[in-house]
FIPA-784257 format. One record per atom (N, C-alpha, C): residue number from 1; z, y, x. Coordinates in steps of 0.001 Angstrom, whole numbers, padded with zeros to 6 digits, always signed. Atoms other than C-alpha are relative to their C-alpha. Layout:
BEGIN
REC  nr       w       v       u
REC NUM       Z       Y       X
...
// end
This chain:
BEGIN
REC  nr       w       v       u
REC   1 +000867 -000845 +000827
REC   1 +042275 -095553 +006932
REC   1 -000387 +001262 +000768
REC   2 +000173 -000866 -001108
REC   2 +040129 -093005 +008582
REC   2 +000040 +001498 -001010
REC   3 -000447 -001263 +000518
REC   3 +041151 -089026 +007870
REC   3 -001087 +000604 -000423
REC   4 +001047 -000947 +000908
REC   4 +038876 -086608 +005877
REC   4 -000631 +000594 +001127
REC   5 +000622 -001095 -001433
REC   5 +037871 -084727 +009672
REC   5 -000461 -001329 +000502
REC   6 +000303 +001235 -001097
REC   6 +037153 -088315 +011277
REC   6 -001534 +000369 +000017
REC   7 +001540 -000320 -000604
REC   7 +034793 -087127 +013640
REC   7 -000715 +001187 +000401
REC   8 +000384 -001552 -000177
REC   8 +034290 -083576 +013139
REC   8 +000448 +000659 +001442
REC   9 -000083 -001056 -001114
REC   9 +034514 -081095 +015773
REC   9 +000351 +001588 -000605
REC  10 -000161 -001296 +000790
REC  10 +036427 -077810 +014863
REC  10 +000306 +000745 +000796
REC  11 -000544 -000721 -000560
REC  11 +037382 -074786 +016496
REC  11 +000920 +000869 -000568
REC  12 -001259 -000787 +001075
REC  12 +040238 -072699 +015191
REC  12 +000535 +001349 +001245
REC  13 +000237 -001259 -000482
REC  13 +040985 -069166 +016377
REC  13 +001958 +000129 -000227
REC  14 -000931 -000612 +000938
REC  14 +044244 -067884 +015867
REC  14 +001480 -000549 +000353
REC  15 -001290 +000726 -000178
REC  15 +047208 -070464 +017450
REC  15 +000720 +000844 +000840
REC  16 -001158 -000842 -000967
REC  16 +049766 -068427 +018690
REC  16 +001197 +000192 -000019
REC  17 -001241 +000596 +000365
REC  17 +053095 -069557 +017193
REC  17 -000126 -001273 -000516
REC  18 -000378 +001150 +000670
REC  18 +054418 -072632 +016029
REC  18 +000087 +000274 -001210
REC  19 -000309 -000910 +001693
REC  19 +055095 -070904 +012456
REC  19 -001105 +000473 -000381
REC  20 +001174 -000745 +000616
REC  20 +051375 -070052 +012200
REC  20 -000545 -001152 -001191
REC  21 +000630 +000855 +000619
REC  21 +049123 -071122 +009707
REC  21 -001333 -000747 +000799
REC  22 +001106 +000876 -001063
REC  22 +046523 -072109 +012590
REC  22 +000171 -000648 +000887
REC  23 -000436 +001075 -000844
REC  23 +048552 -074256 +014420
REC  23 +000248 -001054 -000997
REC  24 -000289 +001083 +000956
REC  24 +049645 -076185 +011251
REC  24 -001857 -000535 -000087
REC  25 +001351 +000529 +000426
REC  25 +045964 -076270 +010606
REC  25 -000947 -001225 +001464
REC  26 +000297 +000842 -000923
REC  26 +045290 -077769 +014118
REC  26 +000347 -001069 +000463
REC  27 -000591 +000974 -000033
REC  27 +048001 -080099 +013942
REC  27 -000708 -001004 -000983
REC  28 +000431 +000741 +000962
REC  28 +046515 -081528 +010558
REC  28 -001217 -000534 +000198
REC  29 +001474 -000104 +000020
REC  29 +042862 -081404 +011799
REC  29 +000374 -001253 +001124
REC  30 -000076 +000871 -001330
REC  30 +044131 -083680 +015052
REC  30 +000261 -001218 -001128
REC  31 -000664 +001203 +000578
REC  31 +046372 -086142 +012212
REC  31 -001550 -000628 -000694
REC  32 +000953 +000466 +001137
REC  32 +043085 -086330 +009731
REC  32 -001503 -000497 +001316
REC  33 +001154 +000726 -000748
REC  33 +040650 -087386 +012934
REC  33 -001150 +001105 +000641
REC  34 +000712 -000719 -001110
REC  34 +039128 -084340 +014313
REC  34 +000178 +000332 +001253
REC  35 -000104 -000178 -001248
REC  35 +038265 -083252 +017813
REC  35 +000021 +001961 -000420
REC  36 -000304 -001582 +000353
REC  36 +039732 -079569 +018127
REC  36 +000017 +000920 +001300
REC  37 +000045 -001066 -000946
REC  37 +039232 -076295 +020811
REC  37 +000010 +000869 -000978
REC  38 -000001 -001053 +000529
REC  38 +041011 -073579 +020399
REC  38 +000006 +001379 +000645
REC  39 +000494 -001093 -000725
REC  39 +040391 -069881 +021521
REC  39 +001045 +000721 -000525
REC  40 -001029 -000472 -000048
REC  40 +042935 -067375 +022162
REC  40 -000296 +001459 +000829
REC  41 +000316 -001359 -000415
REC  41 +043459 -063388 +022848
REC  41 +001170 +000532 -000242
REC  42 +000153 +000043 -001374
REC  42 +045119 -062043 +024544
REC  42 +000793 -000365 +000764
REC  43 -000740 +000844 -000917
REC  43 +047231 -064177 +026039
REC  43 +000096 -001834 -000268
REC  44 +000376 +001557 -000029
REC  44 +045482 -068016 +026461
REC  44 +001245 -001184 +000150
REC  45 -000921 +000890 -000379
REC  45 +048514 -069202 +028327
REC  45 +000976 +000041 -000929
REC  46 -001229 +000534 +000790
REC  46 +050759 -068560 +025400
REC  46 -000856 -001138 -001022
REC  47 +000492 +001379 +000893
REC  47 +048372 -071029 +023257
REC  47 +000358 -000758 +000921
REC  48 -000335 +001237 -000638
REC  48 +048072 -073477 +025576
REC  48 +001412 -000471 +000629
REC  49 -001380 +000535 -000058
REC  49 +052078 -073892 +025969
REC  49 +000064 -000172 -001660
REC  50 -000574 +000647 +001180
REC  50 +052114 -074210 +021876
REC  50 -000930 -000805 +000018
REC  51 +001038 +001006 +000356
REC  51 +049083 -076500 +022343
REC  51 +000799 -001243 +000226
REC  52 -000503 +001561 -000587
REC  52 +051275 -078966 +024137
REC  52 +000844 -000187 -001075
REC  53 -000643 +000986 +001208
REC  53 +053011 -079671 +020681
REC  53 -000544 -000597 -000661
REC  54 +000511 +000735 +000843
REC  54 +050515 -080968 +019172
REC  54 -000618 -001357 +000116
REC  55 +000172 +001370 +000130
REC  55 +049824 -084403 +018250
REC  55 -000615 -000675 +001191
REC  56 +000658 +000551 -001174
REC  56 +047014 -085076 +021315
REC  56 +000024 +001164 +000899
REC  57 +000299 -001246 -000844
REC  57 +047540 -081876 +023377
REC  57 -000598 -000628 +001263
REC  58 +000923 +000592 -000863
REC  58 +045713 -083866 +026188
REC  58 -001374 +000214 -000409
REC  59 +000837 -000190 +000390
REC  59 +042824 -083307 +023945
REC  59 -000543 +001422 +000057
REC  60 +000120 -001258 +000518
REC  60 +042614 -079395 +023393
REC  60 +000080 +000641 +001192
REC  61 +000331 -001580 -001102
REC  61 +041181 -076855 +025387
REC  61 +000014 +001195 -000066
REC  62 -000874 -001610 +000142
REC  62 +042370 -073212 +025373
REC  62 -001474 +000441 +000544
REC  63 +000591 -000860 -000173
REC  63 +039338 -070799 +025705
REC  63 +000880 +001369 -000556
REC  64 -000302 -001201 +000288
REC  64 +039808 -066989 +026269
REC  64 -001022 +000532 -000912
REC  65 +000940 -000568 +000989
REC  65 +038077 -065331 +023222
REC  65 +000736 +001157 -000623
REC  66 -000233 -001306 +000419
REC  66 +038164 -061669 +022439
REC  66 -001042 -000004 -000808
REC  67 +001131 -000166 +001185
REC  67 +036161 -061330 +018920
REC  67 -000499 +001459 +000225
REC  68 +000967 -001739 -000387
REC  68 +035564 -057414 +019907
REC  68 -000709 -000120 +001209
REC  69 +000725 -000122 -001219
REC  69 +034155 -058461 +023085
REC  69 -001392 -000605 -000143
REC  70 +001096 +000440 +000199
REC  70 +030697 -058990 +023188
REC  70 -000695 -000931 +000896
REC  71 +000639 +000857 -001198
REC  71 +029942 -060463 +026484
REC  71 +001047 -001663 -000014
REC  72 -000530 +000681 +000335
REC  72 +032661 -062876 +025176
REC  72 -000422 -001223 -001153
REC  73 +000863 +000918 +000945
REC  73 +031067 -064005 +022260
REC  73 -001268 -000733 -000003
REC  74 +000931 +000761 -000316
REC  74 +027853 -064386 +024343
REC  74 +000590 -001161 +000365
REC  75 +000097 +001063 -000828
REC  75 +029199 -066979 +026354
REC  75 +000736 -000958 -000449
REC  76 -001059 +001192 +000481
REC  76 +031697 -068969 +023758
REC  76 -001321 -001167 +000049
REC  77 +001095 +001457 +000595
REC  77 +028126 -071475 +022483
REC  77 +000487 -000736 +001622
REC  78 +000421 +000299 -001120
REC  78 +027669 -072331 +026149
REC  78 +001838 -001123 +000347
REC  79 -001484 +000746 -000387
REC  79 +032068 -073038 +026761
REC  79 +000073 -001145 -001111
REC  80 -000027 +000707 +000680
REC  80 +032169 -074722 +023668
REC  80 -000858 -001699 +000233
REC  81 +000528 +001514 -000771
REC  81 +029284 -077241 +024570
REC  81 +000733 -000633 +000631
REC  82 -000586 +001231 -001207
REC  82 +030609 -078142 +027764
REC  82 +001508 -000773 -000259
REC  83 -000891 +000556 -000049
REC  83 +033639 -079231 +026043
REC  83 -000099 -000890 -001322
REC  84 +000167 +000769 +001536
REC  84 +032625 -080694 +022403
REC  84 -001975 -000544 -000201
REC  85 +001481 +000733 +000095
REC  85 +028629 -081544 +023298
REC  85 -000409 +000914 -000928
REC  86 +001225 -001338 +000775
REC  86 +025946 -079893 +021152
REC  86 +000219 -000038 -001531
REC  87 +000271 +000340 +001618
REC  87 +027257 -080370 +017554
REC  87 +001324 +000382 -000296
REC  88 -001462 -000506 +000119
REC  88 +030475 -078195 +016063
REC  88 -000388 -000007 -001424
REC  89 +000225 +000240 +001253
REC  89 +031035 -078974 +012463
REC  89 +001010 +000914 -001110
REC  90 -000084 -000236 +000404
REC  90 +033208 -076725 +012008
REC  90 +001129 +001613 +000463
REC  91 -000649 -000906 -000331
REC  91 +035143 -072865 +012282
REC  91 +001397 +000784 -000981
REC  92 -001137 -000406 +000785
REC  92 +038687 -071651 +011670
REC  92 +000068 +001690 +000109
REC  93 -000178 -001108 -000448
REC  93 +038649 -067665 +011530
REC  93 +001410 +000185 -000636
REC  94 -001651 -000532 +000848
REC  94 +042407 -066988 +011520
REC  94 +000500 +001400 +001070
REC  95 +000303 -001724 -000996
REC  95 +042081 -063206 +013236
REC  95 +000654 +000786 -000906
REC  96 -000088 -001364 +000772
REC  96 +043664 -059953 +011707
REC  96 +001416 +000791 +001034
REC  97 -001120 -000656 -000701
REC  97 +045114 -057166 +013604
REC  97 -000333 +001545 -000752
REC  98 +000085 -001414 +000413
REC  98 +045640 -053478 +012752
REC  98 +000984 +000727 +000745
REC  99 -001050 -000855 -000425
REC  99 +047386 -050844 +014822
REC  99 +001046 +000408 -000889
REC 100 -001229 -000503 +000860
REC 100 +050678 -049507 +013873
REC 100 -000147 +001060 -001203
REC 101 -000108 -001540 +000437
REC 101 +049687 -046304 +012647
REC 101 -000583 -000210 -001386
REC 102 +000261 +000749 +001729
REC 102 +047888 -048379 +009569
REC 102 +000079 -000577 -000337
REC 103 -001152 +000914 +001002
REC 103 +050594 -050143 +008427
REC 103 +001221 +000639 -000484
REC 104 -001655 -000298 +000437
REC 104 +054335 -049540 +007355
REC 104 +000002 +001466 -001139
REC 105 -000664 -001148 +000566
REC 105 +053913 -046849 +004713
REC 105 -001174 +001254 +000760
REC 106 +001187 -001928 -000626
REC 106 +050794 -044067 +006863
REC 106 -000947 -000577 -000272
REC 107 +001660 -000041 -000015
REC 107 +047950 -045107 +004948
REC 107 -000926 +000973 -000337
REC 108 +000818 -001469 +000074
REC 108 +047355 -041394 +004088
REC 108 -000240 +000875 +000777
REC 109 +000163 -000801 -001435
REC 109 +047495 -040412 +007610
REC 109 -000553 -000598 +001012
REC 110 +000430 +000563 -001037
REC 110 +045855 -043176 +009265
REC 110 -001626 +000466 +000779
REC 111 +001261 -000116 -000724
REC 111 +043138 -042008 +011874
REC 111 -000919 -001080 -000329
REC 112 +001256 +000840 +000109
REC 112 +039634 -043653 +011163
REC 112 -000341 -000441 +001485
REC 113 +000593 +001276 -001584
REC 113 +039282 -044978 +014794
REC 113 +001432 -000909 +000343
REC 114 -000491 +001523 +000211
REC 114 +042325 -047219 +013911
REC 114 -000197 -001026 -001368
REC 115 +000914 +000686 +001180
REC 115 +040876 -048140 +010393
REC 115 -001177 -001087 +000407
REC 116 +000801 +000936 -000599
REC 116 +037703 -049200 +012485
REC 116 +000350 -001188 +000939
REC 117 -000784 +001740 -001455
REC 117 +039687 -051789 +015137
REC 117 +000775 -000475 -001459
REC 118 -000788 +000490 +001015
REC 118 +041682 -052780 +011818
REC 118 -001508 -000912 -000691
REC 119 +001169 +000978 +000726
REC 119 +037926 -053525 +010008
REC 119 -001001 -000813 +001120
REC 120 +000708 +000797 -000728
REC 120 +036255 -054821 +013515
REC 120 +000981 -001321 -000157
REC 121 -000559 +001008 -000615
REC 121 +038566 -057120 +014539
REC 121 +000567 -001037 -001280
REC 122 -000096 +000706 +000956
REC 122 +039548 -058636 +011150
REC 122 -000404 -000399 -001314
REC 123 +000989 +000318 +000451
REC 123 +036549 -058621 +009593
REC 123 -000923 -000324 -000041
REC 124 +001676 +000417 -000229
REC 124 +033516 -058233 +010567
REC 124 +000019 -001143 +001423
REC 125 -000093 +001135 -001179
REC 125 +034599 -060980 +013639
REC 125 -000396 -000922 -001127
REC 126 +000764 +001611 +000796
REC 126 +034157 -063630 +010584
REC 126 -001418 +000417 +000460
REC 127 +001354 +000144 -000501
REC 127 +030480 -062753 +011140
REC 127 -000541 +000152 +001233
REC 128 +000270 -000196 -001126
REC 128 +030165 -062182 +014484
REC 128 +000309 -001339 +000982
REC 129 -000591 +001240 -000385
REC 129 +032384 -065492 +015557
REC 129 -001074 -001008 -000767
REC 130 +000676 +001144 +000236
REC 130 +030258 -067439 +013628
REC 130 -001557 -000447 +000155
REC 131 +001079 +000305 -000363
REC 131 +027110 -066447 +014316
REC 131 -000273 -000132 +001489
REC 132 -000324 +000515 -001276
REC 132 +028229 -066677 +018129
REC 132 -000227 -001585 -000172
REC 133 -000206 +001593 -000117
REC 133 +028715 -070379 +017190
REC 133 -001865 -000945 -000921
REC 134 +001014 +000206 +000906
REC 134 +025617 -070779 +014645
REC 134 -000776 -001242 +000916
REC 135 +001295 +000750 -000436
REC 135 +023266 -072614 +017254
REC 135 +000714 -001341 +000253
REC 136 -000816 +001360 +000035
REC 136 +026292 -075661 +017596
REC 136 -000121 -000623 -001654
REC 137 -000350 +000388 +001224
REC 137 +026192 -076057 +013879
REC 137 -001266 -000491 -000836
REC 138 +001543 +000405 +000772
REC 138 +022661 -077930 +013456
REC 138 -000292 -000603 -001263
REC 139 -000492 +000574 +000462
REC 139 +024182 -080086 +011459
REC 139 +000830 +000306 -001669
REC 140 -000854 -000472 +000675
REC 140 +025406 -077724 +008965
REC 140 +001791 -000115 +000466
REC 141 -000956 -000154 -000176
REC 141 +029107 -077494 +008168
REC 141 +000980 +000823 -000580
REC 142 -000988 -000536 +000686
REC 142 +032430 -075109 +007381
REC 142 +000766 +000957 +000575
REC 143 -000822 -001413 -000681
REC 143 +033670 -071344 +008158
REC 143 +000841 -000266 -000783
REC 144 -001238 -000358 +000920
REC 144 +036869 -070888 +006784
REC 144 +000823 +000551 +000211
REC 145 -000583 -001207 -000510
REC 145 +038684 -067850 +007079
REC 145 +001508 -000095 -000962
REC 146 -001052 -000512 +000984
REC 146 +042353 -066438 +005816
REC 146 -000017 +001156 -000311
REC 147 -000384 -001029 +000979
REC 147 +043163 -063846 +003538
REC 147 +001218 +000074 -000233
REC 148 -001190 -000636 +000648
REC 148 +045876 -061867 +002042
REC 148 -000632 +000599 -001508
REC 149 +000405 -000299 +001849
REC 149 +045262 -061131 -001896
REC 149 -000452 +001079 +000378
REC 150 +000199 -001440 +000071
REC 150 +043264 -058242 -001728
REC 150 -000711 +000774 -000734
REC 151 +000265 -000984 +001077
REC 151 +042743 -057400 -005081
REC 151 +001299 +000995 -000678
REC 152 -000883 -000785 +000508
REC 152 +046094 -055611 -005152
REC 152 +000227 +000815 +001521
REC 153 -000492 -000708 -001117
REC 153 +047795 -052940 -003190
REC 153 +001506 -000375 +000210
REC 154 -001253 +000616 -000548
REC 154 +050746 -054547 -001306
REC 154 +001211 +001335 +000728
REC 155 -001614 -000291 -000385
REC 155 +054171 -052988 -000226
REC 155 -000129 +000161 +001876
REC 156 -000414 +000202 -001007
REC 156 +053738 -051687 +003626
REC 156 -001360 -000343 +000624
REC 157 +001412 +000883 -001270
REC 157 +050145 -053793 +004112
REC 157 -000922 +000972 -000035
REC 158 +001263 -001199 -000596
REC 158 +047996 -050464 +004184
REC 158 -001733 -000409 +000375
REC 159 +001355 -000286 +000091
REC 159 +044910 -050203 +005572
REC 159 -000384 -001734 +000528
REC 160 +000550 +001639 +000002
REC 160 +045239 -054548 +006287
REC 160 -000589 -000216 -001100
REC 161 +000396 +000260 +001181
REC 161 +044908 -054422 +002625
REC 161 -001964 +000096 -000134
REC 162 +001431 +000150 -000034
REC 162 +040804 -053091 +002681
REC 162 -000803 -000572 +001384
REC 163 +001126 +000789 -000611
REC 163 +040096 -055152 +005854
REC 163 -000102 -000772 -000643
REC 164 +000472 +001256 +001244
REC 164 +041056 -058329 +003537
REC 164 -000819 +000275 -000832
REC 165 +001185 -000499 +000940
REC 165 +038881 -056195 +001155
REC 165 -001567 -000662 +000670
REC 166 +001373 +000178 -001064
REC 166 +035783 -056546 +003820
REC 166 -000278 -001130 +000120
REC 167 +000710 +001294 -000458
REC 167 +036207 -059604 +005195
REC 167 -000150 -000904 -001074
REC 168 -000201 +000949 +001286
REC 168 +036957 -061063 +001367
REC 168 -001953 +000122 -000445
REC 169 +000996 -000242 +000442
REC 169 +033440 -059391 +000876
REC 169 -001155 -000843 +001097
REC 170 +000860 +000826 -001091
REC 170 +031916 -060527 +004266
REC 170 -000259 -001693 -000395
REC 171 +000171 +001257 +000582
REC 171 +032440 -064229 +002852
REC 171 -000694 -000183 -000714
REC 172 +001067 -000179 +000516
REC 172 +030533 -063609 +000583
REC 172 -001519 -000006 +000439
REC 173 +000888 -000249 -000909
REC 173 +027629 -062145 +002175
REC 173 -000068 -001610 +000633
REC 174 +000581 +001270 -000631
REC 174 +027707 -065182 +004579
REC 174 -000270 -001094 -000508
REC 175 +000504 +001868 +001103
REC 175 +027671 -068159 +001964
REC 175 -001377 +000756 -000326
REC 176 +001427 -000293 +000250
REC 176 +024810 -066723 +000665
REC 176 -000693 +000011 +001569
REC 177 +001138 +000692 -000727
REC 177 +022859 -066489 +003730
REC 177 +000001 -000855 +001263
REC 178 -000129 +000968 -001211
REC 178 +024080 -069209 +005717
REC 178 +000083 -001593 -000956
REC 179 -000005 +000466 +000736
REC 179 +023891 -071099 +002585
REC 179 -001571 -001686 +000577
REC 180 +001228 +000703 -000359
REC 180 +020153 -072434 +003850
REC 180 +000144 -000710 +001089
REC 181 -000389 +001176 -001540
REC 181 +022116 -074174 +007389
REC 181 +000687 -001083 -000483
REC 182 -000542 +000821 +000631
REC 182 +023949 -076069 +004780
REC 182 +001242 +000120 +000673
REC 183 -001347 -000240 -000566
REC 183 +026831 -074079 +005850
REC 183 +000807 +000359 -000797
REC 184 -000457 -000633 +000940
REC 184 +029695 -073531 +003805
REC 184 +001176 +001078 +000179
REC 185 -000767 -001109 -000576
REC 185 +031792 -070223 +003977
REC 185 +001727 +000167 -001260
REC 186 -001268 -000321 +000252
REC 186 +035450 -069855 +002595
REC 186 +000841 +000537 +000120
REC 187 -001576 -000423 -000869
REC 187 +038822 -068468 +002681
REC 187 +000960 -000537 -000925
REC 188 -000787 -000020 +000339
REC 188 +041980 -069331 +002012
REC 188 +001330 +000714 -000223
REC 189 -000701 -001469 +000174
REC 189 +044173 -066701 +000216
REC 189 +001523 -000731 -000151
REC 190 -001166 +000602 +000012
REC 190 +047565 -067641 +001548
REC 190 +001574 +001025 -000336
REC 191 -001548 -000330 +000085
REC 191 +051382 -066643 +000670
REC 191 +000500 +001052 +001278
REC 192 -000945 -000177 -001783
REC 192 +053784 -065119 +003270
REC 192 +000010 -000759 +000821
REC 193 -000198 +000910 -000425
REC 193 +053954 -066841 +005959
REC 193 +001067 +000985 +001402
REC 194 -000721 -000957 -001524
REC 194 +056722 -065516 +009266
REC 194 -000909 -000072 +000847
REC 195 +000768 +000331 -001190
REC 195 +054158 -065638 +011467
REC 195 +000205 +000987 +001164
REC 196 +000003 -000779 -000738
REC 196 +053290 -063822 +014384
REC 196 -000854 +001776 -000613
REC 197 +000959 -001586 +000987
REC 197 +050484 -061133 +012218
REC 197 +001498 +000132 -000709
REC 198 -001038 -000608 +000453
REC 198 +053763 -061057 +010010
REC 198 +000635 +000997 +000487
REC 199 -000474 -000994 -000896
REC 199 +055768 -059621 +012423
REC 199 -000343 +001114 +000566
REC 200 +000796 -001233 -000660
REC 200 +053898 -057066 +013672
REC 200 -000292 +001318 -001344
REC 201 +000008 -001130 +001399
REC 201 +053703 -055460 +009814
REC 201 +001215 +000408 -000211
REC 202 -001339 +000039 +000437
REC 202 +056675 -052927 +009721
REC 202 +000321 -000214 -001287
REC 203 -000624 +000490 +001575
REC 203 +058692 -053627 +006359
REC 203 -000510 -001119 -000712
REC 204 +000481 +001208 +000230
REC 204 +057225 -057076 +006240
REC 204 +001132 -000757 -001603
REC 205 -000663 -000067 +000799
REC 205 +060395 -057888 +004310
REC 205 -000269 +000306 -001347
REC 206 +000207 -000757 +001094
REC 206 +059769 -055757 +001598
REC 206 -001127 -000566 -000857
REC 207 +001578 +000840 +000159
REC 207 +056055 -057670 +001141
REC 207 +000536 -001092 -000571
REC 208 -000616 +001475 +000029
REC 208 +057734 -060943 +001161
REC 208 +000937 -000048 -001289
REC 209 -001078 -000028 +001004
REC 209 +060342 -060320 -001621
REC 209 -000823 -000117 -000949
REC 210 +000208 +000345 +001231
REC 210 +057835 -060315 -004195
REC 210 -000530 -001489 -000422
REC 211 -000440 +001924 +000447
REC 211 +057646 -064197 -004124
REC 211 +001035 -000235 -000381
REC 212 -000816 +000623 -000048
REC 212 +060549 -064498 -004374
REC 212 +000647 +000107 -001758
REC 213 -000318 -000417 +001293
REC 213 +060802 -062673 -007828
REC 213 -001204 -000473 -000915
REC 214 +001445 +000015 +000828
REC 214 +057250 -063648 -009165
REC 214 -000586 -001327 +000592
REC 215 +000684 +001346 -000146
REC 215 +055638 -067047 -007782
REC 215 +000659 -000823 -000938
REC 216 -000424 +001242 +000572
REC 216 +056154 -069627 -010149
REC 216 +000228 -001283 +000531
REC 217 -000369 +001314 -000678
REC 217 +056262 -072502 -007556
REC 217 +000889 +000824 +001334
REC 218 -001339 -000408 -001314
REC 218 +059223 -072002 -004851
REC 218 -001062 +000426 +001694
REC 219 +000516 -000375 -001151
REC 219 +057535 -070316 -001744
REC 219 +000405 +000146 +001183
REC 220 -000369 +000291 -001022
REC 220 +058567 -070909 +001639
REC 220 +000052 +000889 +001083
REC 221 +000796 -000447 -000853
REC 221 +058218 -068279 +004338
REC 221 -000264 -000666 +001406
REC 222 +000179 +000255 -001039
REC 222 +058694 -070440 +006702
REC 222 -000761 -001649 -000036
REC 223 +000691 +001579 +000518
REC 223 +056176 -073735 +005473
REC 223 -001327 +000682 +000153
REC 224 +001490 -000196 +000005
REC 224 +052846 -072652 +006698
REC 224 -001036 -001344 -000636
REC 225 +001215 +000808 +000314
REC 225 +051599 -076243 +005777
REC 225 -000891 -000355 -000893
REC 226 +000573 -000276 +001073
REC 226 +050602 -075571 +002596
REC 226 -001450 +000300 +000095
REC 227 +000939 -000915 -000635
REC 227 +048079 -073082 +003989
REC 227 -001282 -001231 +000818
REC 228 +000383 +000829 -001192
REC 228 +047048 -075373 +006629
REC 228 -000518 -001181 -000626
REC 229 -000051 +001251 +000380
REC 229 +046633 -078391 +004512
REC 229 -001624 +000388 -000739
REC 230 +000879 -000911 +000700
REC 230 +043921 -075666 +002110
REC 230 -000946 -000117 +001046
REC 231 +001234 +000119 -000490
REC 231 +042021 -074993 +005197
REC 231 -000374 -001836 +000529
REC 232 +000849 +001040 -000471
REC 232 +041556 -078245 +006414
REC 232 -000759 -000712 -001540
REC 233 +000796 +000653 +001118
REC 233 +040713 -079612 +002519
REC 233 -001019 +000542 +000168
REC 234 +000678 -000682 -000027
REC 234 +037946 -076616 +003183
REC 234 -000981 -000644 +000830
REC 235 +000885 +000483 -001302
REC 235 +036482 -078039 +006382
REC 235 -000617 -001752 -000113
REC 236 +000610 +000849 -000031
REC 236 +036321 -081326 +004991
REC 236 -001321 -000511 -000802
REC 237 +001121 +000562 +000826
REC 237 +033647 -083211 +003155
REC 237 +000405 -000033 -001687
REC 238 -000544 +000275 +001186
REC 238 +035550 -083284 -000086
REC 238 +000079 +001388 -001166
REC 239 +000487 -001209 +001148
REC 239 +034287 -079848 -001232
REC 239 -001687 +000493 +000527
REC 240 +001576 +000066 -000469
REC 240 +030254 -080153 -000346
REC 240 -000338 +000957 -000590
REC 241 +000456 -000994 +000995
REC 241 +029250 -078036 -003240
REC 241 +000677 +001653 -000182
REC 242 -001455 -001634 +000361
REC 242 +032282 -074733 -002750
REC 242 -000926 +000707 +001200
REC 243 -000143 -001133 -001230
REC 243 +030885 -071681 -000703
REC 243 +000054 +001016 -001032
REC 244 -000144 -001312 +000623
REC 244 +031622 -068159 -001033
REC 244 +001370 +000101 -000877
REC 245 -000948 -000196 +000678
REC 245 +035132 -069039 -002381
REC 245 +001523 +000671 +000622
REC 246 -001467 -000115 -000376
REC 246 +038620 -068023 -002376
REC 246 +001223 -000788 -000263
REC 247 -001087 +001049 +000888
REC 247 +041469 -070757 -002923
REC 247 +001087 +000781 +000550
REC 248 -001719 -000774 -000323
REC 248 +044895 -069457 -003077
REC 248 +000948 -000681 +000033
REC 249 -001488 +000486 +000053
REC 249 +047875 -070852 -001899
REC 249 +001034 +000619 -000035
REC 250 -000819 -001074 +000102
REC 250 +050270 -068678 -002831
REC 250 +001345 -000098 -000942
REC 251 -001286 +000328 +000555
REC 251 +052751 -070557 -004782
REC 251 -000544 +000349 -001724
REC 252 +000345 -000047 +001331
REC 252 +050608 -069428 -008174
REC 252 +000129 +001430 -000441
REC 253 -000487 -001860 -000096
REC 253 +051859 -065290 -007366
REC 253 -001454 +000597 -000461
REC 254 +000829 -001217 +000141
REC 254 +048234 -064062 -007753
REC 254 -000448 -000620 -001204
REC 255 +000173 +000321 +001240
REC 255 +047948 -065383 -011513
REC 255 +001030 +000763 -000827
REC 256 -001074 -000972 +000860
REC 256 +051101 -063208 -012649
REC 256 +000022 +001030 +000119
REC 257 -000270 -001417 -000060
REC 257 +051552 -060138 -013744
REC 257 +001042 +000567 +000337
REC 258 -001414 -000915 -000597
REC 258 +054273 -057317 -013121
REC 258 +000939 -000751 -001087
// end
């Protein structure tokens, strides 16, 4: 029986642990029959050592891709071709960084020129990454970005909290006018996950505990495939009619109250 991707062509952003949600998602995208390249910053060679776990790592090609770089984003269409031909069906934006100084508790002291690398780089890259890719996607097709709930104010996640604001809004924005390539734009608003972005948020901990008191389905921090399983349902054919949405995997946490 052939997989829900049989055939597609995806790119996915974002593999940089084994514990991510964009390696689960690349593993699943290889099991369900797609062809996958993935892009990596700033350090390629640590993807391509977790690439070799996955199912065809003979298949997967490691591009260097810096979403703030511009002369970078010129030249992904062009790398991409020469490795997937003229037709990409589909994009994983799994990006979000924020300096220290706006996270852990200083979001009333955080300088606005780390606010802006907090809203470039994990926001406005959904639109910038994809319209880098736009001229592969003749064919239409499927952005699909992650999120963190960001209709609340979280424990520690600071000024990550209004990039998810942005880029939750940027999704928007792009279904609508990418709507006419017969492109469809998404995110998936996922749980905790240990990842590597985890780690890097001090008092991550503290974030994480409220699953543990409030999800109604048992939450995992360490089961990205949940996540992973969301974006690829996203990318496949089995939601033609969904843009501009948010699905949440989150164990059922952003339906309860205090």
């Amino acid at each position: 029986m052939a997989g829900i991707l049989e055939g597609k062509k995806i790119l996915i952003t974002g593999v940089l642990m084994e514990s991510s949600i964009a390696f689960h998602t690349a593993k699943l995208a290889q099991e369900q029959g797609a062809e996958i390249i993935l892009t990596a910053w700033p350090r390629p060679t640590l993807t391509e050592r977790i690439a070799k776990k996955l199912p065809r790592p003979e298949k997967v090609k490691v591009l260097e891709l810096d979403v703030s770089n511009d002369e970078h984003l010129a030249r992904l269409e062009s790398q991409v071709r020469a490795h997937l031909g003229d037709r990409l069906d589909g994009v994983v934006h799994s990006i979000g960084f924020a300096p220290q100084d706006a996270l852990g508790g200083n979001f009333l002291n955080t300088p606005f020129e780390s606010v802006a690398t907090a809203m470039h780089v994990s926001a406005f890259s959904l639109k910038s990454l994809t319209m880098a890719l736009l001229p592969l996607m003749t064919e239409g097709g499927a952005v699909v970005g992650l999120t963190f709930d960001a209709q609340f104010a979280w424990p520690q996640y600071d000024w990550m909290g209004p990039a998810k604001a942005a880029l939750e809004a940027t999704n928007r924005y792009m279904a609508r006018d990418l709507g006419k390539h017969n492109i469809r734009c998404n995110l998936i608003s996922a749980g905790p996950i240990g990842s590597m972005a985890a780690k890097s948020i001090p008092g991550f901990a503290e974030l994480a505990s409220v699953w543990d008191s409030r999800s109604p389905l048992e939450w995992k921090l360490e089961d990205p495939e949940p996540a992973g399983k969301g974006v690829v349902a996203l990318l496949s054919d089995w939601f033609p009619k969904t843009t501009g949405e948010i699905v949440h995997v989150d164990g059922g946490l952003h339906a309860i109250g205090a």
